[in-house]
N, C-alpha and C positions, 0 to 999 in steps of 0.2 A: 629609182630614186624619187621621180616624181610622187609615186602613190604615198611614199615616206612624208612628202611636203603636203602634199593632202594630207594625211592623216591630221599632220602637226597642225595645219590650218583649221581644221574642224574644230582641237581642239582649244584652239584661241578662239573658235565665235563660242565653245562655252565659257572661256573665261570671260569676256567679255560682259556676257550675260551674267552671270556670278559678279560681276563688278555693277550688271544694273541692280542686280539682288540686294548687296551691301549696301548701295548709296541711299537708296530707298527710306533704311532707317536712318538715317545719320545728317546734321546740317552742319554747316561754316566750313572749315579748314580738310575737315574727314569727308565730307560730299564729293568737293573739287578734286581730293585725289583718288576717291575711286574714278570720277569720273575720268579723270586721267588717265587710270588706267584703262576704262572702257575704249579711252578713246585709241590708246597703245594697243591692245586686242584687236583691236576692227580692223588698223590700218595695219596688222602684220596677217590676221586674219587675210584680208582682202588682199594682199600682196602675194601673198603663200598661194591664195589659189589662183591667182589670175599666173603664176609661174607653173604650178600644176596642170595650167588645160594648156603650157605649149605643147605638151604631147599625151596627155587623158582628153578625148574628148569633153565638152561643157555637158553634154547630153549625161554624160558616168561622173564626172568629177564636181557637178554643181550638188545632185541628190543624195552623192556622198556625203561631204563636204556639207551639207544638212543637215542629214543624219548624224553622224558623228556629232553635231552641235548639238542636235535634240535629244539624244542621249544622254549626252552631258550632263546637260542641262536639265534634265531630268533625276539624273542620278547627283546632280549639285544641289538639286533643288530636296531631294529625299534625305542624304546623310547630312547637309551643313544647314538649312533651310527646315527639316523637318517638316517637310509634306507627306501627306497622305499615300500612304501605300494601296492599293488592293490586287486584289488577284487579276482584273481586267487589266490595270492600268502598265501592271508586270507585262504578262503577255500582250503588248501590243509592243512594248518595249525591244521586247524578245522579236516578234515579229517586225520591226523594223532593222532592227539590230541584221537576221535572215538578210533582209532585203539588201542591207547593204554588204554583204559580205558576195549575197547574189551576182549584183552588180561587180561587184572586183572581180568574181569567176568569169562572167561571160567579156570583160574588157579584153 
């Protein structure tokens, strides 16, 4: 159940970050509630994992719990954001992606 709540926390620190993505272009009324939401991201983000390492160790469930964000956040930032793709940037992706799936094998 735990690794479920990691998971789910990972993927609020992308949302999070998706919500600094939007605020960036936007000022008055649309600023304050992405930021809003950043700020609901963070604090379920951080809540979710800090309930995940009562039984994932911090040492598995922090690089996780990273990863899963940097993925994200990656792949929010390529289909909704329209960044730059390349073949390096894939494969390192992909190899981090490994690492984490790594990681849940050897827990």
């Amino acid at each position: 159940m735990n690794w479920i709540i990691l998971i789910i926390a990972g993927c609020c620190e992308a949302g999070f970050t998706f919500c600094l993505g939007k605020a960036k272009d936007v000022a008055g009324t649309e600023w304050w509630l992405w930021m809003g939401g950043f700020l609901l991201f963070t604090i379920v983000s951080m809540g979710l994992l800090a309930k995940a390492t009562q039984t994932i160790p911090i040492g598995t469930a922090y690089p996780v719990w990273t990863g899963i964000g940097a993925v994200g956040t990656v792949l929010l930032g390529i289909f909704v954001f329209h960044e730059p793709t390349s073949f390096w940037r894939l494969f390192f992706i992909f190899t981090l992606i490994a690492s984490i799936v790594g990681l849940k094998a050897v827990s």
